[in-house]
N, C-alpha and C positions, 0 to 999 in steps of 0.2 A: 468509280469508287465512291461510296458514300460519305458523305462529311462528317466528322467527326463528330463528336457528341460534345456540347459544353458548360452540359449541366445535366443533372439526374431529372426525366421525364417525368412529366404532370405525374403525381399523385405518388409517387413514390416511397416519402412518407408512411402514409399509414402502410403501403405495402410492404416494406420491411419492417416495419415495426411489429405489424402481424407477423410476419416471418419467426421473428423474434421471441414473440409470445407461446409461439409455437415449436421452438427449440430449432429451427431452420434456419436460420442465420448464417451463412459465413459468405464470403467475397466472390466465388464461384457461382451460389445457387442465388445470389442477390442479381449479380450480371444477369444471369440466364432469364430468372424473373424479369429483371426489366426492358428484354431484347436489347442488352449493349454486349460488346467481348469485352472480357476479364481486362483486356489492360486500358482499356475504353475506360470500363469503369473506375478502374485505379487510378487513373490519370485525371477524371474527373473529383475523386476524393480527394486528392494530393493539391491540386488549381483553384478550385470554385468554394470560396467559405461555405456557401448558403449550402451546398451538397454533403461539405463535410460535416457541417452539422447534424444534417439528416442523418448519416452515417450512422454520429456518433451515440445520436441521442437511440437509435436502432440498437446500440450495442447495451446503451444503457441497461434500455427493457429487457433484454437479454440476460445482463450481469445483476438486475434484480431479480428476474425470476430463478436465476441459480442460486442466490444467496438467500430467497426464501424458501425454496427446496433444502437446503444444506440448515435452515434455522429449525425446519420441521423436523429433519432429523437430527439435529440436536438435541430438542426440546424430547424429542422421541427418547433421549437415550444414549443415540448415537454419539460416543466419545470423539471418537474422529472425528466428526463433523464440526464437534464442538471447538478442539483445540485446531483446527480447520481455520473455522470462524473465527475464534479470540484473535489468532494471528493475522489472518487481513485484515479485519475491520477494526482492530484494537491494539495491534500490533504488538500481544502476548504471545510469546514464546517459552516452552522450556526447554529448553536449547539455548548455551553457551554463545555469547557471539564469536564467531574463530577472525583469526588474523585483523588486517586493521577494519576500524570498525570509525565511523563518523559522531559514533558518539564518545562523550568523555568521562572516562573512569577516576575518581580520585580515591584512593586507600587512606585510610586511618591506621594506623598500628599505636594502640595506645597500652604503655607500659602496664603491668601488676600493680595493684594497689599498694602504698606503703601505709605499715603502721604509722600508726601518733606521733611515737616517736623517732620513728624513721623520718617523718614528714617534717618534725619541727626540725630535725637537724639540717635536711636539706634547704631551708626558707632561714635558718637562723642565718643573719650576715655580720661575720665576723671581721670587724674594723682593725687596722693595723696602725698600727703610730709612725708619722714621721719620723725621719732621725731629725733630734737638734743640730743645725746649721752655726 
């Protein structure tokens, strides 16, 4: 039985990150690339920082090259891509938030205007006399 893997093999790096570049990227075809088995490699992303990094910075290049694809076609035109994009990277929506939500809503409900006169009479403060004791 061969010993386990306990870290991602010299040069891996740039080779998923090309992966990446090249829209090939996912946890299957990265193992296969690097002669490890999927749960090899899983266990290796999960255990070893310096691995997970690589990883992660693989997924990066990845989640850049779709968000300047998705900017082209905005820029193109494309409305969906647009209201796409406001929403991840800007966190515009038009759309309602439903049920509880982490953010905090406070309402104003502020009365009708009163006339002049309505207005002086409400603010006028009218003083009462003691009774003589």
């Amino acid at each position: 039985m061969a010993r386990p893997f306990e870290k991602l093999p010299a040069g891996a790096r740039n080779h998923l990150e090309s992966m990446a570049a090249n829209g090939l990227l996912s946890e299957s075809a990265a193992a296969t690339a690097l002669g490890m088995p999927l749960h090899e490699f899983r266990r290796v992303i999960a255990e070893h920082p310096a691995s997970k990094e690589v990883w992660q910075n693989a997924l990066a290049v990845e989640r850049d090259q779709i968000l300047q694809a998705m900017y082209d076609s905005a820029i193109g035109g494309d409305t969906k891509a647009a209201q796409t994009l406001l929403a991840v990277r800007h966190g515009m929506s038009e759309k309602q938030p439903k049920g509880n939500s982490d953010r905090v809503s406070v309402v104003f409900n502020l009365p009708a205007a009163l006339s002049a006169s309505d207005y002086l009479e409400a603010v006028e403060v009218k003083q009462e006399s003691l009774p003589n004791e």
